[in-house]
N, C-alpha and C positions, 0 to 999 in steps of 0.2 A: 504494500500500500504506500505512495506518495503522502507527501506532509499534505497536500491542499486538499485528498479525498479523506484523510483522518481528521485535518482543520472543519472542512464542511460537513463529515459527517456525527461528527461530536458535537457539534453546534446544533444540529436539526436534530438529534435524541437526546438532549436533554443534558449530556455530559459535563459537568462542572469546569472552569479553567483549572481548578488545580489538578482535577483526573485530566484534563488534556493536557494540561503543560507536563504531567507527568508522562502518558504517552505518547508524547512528540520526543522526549529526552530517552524514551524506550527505543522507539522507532529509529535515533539516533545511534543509540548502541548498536541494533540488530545490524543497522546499514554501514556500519562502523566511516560514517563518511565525516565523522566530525560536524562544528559547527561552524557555518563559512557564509560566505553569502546568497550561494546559491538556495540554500536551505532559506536565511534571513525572508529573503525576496519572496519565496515562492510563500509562506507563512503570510507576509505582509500583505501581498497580493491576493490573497484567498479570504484574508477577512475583510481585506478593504472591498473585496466584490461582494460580499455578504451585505457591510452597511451599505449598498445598493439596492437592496432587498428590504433591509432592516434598518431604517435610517434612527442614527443617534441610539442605536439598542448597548443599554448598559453591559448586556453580559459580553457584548464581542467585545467592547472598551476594554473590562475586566482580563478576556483572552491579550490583549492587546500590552494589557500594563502587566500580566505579570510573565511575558515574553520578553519585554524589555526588560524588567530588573532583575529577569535572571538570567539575561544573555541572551537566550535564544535567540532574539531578534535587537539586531544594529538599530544605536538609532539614527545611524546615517543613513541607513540602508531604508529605515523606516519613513522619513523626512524626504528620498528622492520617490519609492514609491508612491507616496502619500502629494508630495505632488504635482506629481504627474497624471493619478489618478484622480487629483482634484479638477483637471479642464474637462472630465465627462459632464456631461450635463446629467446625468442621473445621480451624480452624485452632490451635485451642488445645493446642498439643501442646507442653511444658516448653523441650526443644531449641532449637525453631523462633522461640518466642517468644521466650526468650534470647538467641538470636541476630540477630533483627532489632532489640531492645531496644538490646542493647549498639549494635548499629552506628550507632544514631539518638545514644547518647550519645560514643561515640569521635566521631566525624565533628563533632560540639557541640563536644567540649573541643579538640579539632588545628585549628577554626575559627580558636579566640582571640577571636572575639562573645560577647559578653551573650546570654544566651537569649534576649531579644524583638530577632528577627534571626535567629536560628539555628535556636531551637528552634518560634517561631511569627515571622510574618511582621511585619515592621516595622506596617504601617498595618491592622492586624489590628482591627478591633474585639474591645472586650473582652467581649464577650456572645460572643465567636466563642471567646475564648480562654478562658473558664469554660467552655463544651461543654467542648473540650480535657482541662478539669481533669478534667470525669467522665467522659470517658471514660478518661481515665489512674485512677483512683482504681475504674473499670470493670476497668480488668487488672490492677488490684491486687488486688481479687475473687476473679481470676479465677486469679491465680498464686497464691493461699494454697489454691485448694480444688485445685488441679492434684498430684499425686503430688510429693514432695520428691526432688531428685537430689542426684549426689555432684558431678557434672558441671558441671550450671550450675545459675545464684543468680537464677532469675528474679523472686524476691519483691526481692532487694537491687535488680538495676537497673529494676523499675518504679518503688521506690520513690524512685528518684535519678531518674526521668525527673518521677516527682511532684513532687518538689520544686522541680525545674528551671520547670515550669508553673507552680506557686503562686508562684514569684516574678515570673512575666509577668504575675497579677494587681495594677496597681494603681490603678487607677478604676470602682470598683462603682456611682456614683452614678446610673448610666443606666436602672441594673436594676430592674424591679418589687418590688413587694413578695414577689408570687408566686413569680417565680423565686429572690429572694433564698432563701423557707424551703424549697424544694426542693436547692438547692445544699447551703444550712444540714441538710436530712435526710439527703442523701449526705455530706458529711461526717462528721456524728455518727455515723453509723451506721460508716462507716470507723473512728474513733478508737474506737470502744466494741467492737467485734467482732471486729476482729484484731489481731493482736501487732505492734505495728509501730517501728520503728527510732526511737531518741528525737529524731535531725534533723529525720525526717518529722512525727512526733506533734507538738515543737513548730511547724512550719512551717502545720502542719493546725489548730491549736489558735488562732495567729494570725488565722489563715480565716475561723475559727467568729467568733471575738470581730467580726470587721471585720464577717460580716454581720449577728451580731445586735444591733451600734450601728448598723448601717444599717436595722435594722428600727425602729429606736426604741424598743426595750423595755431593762430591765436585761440587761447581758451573762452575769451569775453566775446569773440566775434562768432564763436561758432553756437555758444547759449542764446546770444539774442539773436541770431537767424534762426535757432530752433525754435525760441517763443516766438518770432514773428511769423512763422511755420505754422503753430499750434492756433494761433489768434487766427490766421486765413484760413485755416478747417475749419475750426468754428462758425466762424463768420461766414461762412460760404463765399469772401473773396479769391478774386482772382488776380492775375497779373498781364501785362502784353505778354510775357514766354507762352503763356499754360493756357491759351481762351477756352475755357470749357465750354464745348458745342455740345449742347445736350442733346439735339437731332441726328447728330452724325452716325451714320451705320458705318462709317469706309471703317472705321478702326475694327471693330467684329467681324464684319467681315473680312478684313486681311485676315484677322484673326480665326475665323471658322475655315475659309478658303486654304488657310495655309495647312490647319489639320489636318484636312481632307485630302489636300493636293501631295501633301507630303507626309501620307498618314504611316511611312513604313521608317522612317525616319528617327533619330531619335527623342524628337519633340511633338511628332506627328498624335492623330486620332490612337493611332495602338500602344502609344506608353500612358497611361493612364496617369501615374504621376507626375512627367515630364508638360504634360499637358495641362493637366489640372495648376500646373507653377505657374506656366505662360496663362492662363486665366488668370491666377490670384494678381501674377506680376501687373496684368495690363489693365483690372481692377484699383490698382491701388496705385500705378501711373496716371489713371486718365484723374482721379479723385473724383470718380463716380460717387452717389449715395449710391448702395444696394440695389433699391427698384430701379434706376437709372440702368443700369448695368445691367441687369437682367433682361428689361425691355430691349435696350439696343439689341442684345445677343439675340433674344427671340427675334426679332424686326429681322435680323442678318439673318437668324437660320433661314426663316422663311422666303427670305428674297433668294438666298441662295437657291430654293426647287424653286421659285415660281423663274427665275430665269434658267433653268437646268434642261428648258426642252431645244429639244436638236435646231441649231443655226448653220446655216453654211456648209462647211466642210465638216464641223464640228457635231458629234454622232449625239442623242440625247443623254444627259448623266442624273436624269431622272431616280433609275431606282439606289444611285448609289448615295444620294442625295438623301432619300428618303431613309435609306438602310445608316443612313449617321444622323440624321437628327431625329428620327422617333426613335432607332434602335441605341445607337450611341451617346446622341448630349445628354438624355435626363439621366446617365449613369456617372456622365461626368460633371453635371450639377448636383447631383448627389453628392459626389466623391470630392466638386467643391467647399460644399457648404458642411463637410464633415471635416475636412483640414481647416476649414476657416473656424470651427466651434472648438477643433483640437488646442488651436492656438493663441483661445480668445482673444481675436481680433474684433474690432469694431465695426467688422463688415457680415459677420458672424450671423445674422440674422436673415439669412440668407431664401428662408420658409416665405418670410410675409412678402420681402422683396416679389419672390414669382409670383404670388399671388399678384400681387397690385401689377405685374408685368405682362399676366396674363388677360389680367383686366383689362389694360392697357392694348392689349394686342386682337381681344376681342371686338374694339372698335375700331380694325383696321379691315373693313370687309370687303375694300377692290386688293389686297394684298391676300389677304384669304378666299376671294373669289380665283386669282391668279394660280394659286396652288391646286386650287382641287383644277382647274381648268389644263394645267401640266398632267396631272395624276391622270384627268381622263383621257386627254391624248396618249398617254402611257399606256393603258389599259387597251385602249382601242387597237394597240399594236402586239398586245399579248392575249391571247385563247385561253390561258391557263390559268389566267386571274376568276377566282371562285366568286358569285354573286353577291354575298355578303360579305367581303373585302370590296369590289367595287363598289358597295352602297355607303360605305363610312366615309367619313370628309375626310381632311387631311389635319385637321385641328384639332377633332376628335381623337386622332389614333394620336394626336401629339399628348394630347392630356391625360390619356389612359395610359400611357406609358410612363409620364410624372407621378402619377397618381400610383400606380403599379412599384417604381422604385421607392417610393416612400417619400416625395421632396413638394407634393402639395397634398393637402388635404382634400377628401371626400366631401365634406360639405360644402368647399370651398367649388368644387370641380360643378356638383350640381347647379352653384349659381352660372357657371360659365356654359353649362351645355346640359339642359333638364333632362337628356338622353343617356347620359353618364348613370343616372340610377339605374337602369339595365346593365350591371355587369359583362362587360366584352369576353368571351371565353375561345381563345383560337384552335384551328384545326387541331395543332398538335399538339394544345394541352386538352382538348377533350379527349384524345387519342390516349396520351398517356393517364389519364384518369379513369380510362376506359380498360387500359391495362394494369390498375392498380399501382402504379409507380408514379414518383418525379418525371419531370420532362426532361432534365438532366439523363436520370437511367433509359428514359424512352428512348433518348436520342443516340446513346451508345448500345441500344442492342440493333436500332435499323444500321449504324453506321459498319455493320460486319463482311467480310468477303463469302457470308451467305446468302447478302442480299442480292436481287439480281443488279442487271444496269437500269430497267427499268423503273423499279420498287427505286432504285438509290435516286435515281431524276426524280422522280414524284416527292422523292422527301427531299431534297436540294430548292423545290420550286415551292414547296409551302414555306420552306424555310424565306426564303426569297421573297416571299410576301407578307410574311408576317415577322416585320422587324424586332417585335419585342421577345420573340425565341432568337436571335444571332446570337446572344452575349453566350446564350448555353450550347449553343452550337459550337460556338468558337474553344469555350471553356470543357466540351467534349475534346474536340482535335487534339487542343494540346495537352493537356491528360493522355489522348491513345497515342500521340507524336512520343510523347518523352519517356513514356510508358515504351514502347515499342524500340524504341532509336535506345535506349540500356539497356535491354534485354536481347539485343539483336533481332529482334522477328521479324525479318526480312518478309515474310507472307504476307501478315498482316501490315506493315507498313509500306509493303509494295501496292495494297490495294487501297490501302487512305492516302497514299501518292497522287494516285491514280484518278480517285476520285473529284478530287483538289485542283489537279491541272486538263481534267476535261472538260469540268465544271467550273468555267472560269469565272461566274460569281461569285462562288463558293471562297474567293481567291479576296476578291474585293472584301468581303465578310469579314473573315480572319483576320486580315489587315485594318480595320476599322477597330479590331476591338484585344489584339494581343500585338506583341513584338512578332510580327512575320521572318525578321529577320534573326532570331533563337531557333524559329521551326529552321531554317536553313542552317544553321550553326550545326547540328542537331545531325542533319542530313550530312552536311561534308565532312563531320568525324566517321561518320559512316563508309562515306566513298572514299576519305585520304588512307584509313586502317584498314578496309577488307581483303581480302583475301579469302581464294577458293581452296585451299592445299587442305583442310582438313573437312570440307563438306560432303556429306552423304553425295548429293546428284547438284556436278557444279554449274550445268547448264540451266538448271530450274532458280537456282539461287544468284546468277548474272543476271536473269532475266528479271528477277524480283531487285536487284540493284540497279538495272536500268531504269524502273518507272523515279527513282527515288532521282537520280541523274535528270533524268529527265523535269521532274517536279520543279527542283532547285534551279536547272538552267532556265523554266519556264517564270519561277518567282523572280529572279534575279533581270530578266530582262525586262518583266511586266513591270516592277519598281524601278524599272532601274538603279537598281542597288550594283555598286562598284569599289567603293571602298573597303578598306575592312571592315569588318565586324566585331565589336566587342563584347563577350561575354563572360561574365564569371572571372573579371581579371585575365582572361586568354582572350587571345588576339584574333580570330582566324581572317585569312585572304582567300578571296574569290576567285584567285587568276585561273585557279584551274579551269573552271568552268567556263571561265569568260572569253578565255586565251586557246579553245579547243582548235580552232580552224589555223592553230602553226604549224607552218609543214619545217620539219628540220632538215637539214645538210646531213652526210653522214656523220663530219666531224661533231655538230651539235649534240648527238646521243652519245648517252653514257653506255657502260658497257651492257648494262641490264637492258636498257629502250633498244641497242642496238641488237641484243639476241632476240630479244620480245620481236621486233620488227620482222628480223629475216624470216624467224618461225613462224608468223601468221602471213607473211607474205609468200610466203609457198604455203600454206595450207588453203588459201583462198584464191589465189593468182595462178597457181601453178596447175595446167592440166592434166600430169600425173597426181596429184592431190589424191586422198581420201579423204579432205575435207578436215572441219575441228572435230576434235576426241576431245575426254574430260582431261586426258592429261596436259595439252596446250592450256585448257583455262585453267586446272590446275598450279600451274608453273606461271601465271602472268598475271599482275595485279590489275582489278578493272584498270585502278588510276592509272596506270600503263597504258593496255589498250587505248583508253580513253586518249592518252597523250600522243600514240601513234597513229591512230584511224585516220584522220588528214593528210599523213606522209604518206601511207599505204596506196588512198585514192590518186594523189597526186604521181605516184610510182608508175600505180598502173595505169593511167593513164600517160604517162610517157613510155612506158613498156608500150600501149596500143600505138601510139602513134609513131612506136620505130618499127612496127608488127612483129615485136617478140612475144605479145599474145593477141589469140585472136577474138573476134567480136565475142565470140560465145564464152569464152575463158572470160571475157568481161563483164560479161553478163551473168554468169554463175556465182562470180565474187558479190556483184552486188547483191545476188539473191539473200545470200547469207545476212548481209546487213539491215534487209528489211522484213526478216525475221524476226519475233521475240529477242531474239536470243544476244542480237548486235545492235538493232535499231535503236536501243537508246544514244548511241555513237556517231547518227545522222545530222546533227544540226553544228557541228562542229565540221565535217567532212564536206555539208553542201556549202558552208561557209568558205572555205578554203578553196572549192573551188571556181565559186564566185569570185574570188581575190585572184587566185591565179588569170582569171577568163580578163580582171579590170585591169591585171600589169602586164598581162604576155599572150594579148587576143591572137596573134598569128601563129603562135608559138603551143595555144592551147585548143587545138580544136575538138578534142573530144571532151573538155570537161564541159560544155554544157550539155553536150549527150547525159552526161552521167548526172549532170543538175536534173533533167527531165525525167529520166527513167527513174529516179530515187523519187523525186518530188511527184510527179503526177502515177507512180505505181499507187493502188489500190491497197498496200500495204503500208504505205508510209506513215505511220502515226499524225492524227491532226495535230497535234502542239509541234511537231517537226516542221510542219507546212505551216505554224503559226510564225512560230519564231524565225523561217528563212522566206517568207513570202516578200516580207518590204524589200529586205535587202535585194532579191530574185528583182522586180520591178523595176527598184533603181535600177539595176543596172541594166536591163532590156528596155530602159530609157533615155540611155544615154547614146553617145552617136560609136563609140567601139564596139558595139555592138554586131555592125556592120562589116567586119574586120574578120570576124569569125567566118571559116571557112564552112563552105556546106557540105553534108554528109548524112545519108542514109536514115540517120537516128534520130537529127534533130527534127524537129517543129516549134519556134517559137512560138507561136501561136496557140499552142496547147499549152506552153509553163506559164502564157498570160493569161489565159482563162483558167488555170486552177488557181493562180496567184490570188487570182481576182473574186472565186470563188470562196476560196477560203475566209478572205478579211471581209467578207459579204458585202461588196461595192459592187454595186448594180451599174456596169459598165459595158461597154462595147470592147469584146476580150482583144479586137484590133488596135485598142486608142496606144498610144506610144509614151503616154506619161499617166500620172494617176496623182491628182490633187490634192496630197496627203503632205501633211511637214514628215514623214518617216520614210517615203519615199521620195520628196518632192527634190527640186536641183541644189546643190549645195548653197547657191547665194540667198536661197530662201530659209535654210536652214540656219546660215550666216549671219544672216537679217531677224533672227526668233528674237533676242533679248531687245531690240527696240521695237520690236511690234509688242511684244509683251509690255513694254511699259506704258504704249499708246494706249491699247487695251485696259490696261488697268486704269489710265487717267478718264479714258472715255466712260467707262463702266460708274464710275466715281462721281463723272460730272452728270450723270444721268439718274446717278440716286439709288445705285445701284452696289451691289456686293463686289466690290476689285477684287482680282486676281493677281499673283505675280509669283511662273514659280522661280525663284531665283537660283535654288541648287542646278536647274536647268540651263539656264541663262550662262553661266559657270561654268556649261563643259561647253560651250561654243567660244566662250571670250577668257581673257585675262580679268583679274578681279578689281585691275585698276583701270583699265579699258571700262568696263562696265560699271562703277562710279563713276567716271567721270562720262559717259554717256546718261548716266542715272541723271547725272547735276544740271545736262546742259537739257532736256527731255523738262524736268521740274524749274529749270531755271524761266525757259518757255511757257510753262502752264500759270505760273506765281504771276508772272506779267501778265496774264488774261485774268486775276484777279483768285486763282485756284491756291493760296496761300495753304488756309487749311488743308486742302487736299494732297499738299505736297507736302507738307511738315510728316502728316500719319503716313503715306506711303512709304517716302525716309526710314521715318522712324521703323515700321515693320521692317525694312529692309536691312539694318543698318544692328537693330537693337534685338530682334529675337533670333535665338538660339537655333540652329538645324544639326544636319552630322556632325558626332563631336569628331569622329575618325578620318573624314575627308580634307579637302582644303581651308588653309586658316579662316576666321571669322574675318568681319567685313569690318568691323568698328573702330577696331587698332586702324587696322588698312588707312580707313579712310580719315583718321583724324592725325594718322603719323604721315602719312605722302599723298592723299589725295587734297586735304583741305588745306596747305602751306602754297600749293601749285593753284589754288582756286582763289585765295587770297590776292597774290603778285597779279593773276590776270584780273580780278576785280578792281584793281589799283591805277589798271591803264582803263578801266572802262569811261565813258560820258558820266556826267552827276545823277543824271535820271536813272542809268541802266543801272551803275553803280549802289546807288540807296537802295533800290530794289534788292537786289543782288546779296546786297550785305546783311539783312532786314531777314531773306531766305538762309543764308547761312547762320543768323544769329538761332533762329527757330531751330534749325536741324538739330545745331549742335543744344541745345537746351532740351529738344524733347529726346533726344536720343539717348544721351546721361543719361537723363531721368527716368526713361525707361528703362535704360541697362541696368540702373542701381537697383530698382524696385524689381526686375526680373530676376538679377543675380539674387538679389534677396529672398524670393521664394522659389527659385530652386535649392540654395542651401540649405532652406527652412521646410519645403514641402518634401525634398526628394534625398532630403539629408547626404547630399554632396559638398563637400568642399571644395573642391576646383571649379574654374571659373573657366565658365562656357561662352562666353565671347572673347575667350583668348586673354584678357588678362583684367584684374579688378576695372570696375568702371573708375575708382576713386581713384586707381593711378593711371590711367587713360585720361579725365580730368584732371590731371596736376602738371601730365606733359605736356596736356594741350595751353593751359595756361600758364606753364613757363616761356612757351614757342610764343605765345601772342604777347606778352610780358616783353620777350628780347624784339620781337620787332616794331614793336607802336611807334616807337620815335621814327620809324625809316616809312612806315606804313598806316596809312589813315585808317585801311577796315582792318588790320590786328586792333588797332587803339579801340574803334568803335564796336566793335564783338567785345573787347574785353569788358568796358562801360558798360553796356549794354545786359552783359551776363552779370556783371560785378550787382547791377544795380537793379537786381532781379532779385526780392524775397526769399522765394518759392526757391529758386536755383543756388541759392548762396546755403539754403538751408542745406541742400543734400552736397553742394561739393564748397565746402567753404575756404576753399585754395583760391576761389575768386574773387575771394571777400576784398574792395579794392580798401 
């Protein structure tokens, strides 16, 4: 038995503290583990969840004090649980918390210790013991908003337990800059906002001063930008830097836009934490109230589907739209407003905010006529949409899914839709209820390689309509993913591969709602360590490593995912899979690629052959294989064209590879020889033969023809094309009509180009990051949800090419009067976080070498272009800090990281930028007038007071 089922269960029969503290001291001996902290914790944390139950109950007190005086229980150990345990809201009850308060401080003073000892642990780091402080300075919060009694003083004994903690502060040296002005804004924010005892105020006042000489700025300048900080929240003032638009969607929208667009990412829709940060961050940037914030975000979800139906070239993103804001945001407004209660923040009330946001949204009815009007053009293009999903709005299923995660209330829901009291019950959980299970269990007994293909599509497409099962969908896969990928069970995880990359919704699902890029991590430990040497039947078990090969090549190009991946503290790289279409020299292989080679190139090439046996795949690691298939085609297809094999010896080899058995090896091999056909058209005329026969055979796996059709295109669009000799076996004209069948473009299989950016000519592809930004300013001046995917924009340009296109694009718009518009797209671009494992962040970049080069030409401008000019860099650089600060702020707060995800603290990103503008004002009018200008900003001096002039 555990100490917490002996603590709970002595508790609920009756059992006295001294028969329990005698058998907790029993259970000690038997376990012979001594008494340590783990023991402490686990004690402390079992009663403290009790008075959750049993608020202010004497006997657990009793369990409580006579733990502490006879050791059993730390009471340092008792002091971090206790408050930590105080930010739950079920526990926040005046009585309860008074009375574990006092006990932590009696049990202090009948010690006779020094607080570092008593009240935190002797060898305590002090990064360990500032948490401590906020979370003490956390129930101080929380006792001033809590009901006054006549009973107990729970504002007196926090504030005696705070001061006891501030004086176990004394060595800050270790601490960052970053953590220093977050400690320094909890503070401030304590001494300016509540009434507090004059022991504590000065004890707290000392605090402030220690860290802002540890920031290196003046100490009197950075207190009264902080009170003049605290006075403008109150006051709901504002400043020229900061105009709070209370209308404005562009900011939520980048915001939702970018989860979406970039949901595999590490800040995307599928890290739940990472996301939920950049919410809190861009919450307490913009200095929304609550319902403000809320409303916008709904305003943007919803404009996001009601423009989401097909324009142009552009195909509809209707259901993936709908599959993240009914399925996805009310889990991450959940998972908001549970981090902002954990932290007792002031934005914490996050319940009533939706309500009055939905209120609010329900008097938007040409915006909610616009959605259901998207949905049913969706519907009208899908058969398989069930009648009673067609007849629900789109605002309805949004509210039943709030209503479902727990983040508005039932009565609340009625006033907004009187249809709401009929309970919504979907296909698949009347299914599962119908089979006596969860819909969790439901979903892992369809998802088996006993289903058929058909049974598996029929539950794919309920799944696909009914957004509020994805999350258990998603949270089945990776369960049977990781379940399956340690155990090895190639069968079963060949067929949830399978199922995944046929079912290419299924794809978008996952990635809305877990790290898609783990499921791949996951996968390539698999493919870099296999080997066939010791399996029963090796050809059954390559075949089951093929769909997994396959899967991964198909996630990695559908994200476009390229960079590392980090997991778990390991590193892994993609290049295998990405790098498949390299043909090597013979000098390039090692000795192992080189025997692997020559042995499957007579087994397959050679017309004495008998073909592969187990003992070739035996002896040859897929990753092998894998790394030679490209050289092999590229061989024989030079062996044909000196006729050392003939047509049919060509054709037999290929057979092989669009077999089970090799064809996961395909989209690597028709790459390479698409490459070879664009650098050596004269030179290679059988390899579009061998493009055709692979690609348009009847055996060729669809995700093969998904992943090489663009490529195929491009390049039978371009003018070498021509170049290629004729022969027997070609037909262009059949690889452009499967091309064209496949990515389902209803074209004429003759036309010679296809109006896609994935095929289109390279200057259009060249051209993406300034139509992307046109786009985004257009969408914006239209009132509508901007886009901009910038990781995109990135692999076509340099990252300083591309700000200094950003500047002169926004430089253009500010003069038409688009000021605000340009400040928040900036600032998105500039200030939130994407891959931490790709190329540097943009914020250093652009305030170390894009904004010194932007200055000099500001300097040769006219008086008119210039003010302008200066006016737009003053805003950038003000909102973009201010959103770095407050972002880096709650990702170290929500995602408990300490490194710093725009590449280096904002606080010292603002200190070089204000020594650069500092050295040059006397040579330069707009350094001087940025500097003034920020210097002489409230709001901005508060969060970087390096500027303080």
């Amino acid at each position: 038995m555990s100490f917490p089922d002996l603590t709970r269960n002595s508790y609920q029969r009756g059992v006295s503290p001294q028969q329990w503290l005698g058998l907790c001291k029993l259970l000690v001996q038997q376990q012979g583990v001594g008494v340590h902290i783990d023991v402490s914790a686990a004690i402390s944390n079992t009663i403290l969840e009790l008075f959750r139950l049993y608020p202010a109950d004497p006997t657990l007190r009793e369990y409580l004090q006579l733990a502490l005086s006879d050791g059993l229980l730390s009471n340092a150990v008792f002091v971090c649980t206790f408050l930590r345990a105080a930010r739950d809201p079920e526990l926040q009850n005046v009585s309860t918390l008074d009375m574990l308060c006092r006990l932590a401080l009696n049990t202090h003073y009948t010690s006779g210790l020094p607080p570092v000892g008593s009240i935190v642990p002797l060898a305590d780091p002090q990064v360990s013991v500032l948490s401590r402080v906020q979370d003490a300075l956390a129930l101080l919060r929380i006792a001033h908003s809590l009901p006054p009694s006549n009973f107990h003083h729970l504002v007196l004994s926090a504030s005696e337990l705070a001061i006891l903690l501030l004086s176990c502060v004394t060595d800050m040296s270790q601490i960052s800059t970053a953590q220093a002005m977050i400690y320094l804004g909890d503070a401030n924010d304590v001494l300016h906002s509540l009434r507090l005892s004059p022991e504590l105020r000065q004890v707290l006042e000392g605090f402030v001063l220690s860290l802002s000489l540890l920031m290196g700025d003046d100490a009197k300048a950075v207190r009264d930008a902080q009170m003049l900080h605290t006075m403008q929240l109150t006051m709901g003032k504002t400043d020229m830097l900061d105009t709070n638009v209370e209308t404005d969607t562009i900011t939520c929208g980048l915001l939702l836009q970018g989860l979406v667009v970039s949901r595999t990412n590490d800040f995307g829709a599928g890290s739940e934490s990472e996301a939920v940060a950049i919410m809190t961050g861009t919450l307490r940037w913009t200095s929304w109230a609550p319902n403000v914030f809320c409303t916008q975000l709904l305003v943007a979800a919803l404009t996001c589907v009601a423009q989401s139906s097909p324009k142009g070239d552009h195909e509809s993103s209707f259901s993936l739209w709908r599959a993240f804001v009914i399925g996805r945001l009310p889990r991450l407004l959940f998972a908001l407003e549970r981090s902002l209660e954990v932290r007792g923040t002031t934005e914490a009330d996050l319940r009533a905010a939706m309500h009055a946001a939905l209120s609010s949204l329900s008097q938007r009815s040409d915006l909610l006529a616009q959605c259901d009007a998207v949905a049913k053009q969706a519907r009208g293009n899908d058969s398989s949409q069930d009648s009673n999903t067609s007849q629900r709005s789109f605002i309805r299923e949004f509210i039943q899914q709030l209503l479902a995660v727990g983040i508005i209330e039932h009565a609340f829901a009625v006033t907004i839709d009187p249809m709401m009291i009929n309970d919504y019950t979907s296909r698949l959980q009347t299914e599962a209820f119908e089979h006596g299970c969860s819909i969790e269990t439901y979903l892992d007994s369809r998802l088996t390689s006993e289903s058929s293909p058909e049974d598996t599509l029929s539950l794919l497409e309920k799944i696909r309509q009914e957004p509020g099962t994805q999350h258990f969908f998603a949270d089945v896969v990776q369960k049977r993913f990781t379940s399956h990928s340690k155990l090895l069970e190639l069968e079963h995880l060949s067929h949830l591969t399978r199922t995944l990359y046929t079912h290419d919704f299924a794809l978008d699902i996952l990635s809305l709602h877990l790290k898609i890029s783990y499921l791949i991590c996951d996968a390539l430990e698999i493919i870099l360590e296999y080997d066939c040497e010791t399996v029963g039947d090796p050809q059954t078990a390559v075949s089951h490593l093929g769909d997994i090969v396959l899967f991964t090549e198909m996630a990695l190009a559908k994200f476009r995912i390229s960079s590392p991946i980090i997991k778990g503290g390991k590193t892994y790289r993609t290049e295998l899979l990405r790098h498949t279409s390299r043909v090597y020299q013979a000098d390039e292989l090692s000795p192992e690629h080189k025997s692997a080679f020559t042995t499957w190139f007579k087994a397959i090439f050679d017309s004495s052959s008998e073909g592969i046996d187990d003992a070739i795949l035996r002896t040859t690691k897929p990753q092998i294989l894998l790394q030679i298939s490209a050289t092999l085609f590229s061989q024989a297809a030079v062996a044909r064209h000196e006729s050392r094999i003939d047509i049919e010896t060509l054709q037999t080899g290929m057979s092989y590879f669009l077999g089970p058995l090799l064809r996961w090896t395909l989209v690597g091999v028709i790459h390479a020889m698409l490459f070879e056909i664009q650098h050596r058209a004269l030179f290679a005329p059988w390899h579009l033969s061998i493009v055709q026969a692979i690609l348009c055979s009847s055996s060729c796996p669809l995700v093969v023809r998904r992943l090489c059709s663009p490529s195929c295109l491009r390049l039978l669009s371009g003018k070498r094309i021509q170049a290629i000799p004729v022969n027997p076996l070609l037909d262009i004209s059949v690889i452009r009509a499967t091309c064209f069948q496949t990515l389902g473009v209803k074209k004429d299989p003759s036309c010679k180009a296809l109006e896609d950016y994935q095929i289109s000519p390279a200057t259009k592809w060249i051209d993406f990051p300034r139509q992307e930004i046109h786009e985004a300013l257009a969408l914006a001046r239209g009132h509508k949800a901007p886009r901009i995917d910038v990781t995109r924009c990135l692999t076509t340009t340099s990252h300083s090419k591309f700000l200094h296109l950003l500047w002169s694009e926004l430089s253009v718009a500010s003069s038409l009067g688009d000021m605000e518009t340009c400040k928040r797209l900036a600032t998105f671009v500039l200030a939130v976080p994407r891959q931490l494992s790709s190329a540097p962040p943009l914020l250093p970049i652009f305030m170390y070498n894009v904004l010194p080069s932007l200055i000099a030409a500001i300097d040769q401008q006219p008086a008119t272009e210039k003010g302008m000019n200066t006016q737009l860099l003053v805003t950038i650089v003000s909102s973009t800090l201010t959103a770095a600060l407050h972002i880096e702020w709650a990702v170290q707060t929500v995602c408990e990281e300490q490194h710093f995800v725009l590449g280096q603290p904002s606080a010292a990103v603002a200190r070089r930028v204000a020594t650069n503008l500092r050295a040059q004002k006397n040579s330069s009018s707009t350094s001087a007038t940025i500097l003034q200008r920020l210097g002489s900003s409230p709001t901005f001096v508060t969060n970087f007071p390096v500027f303080v002039m």
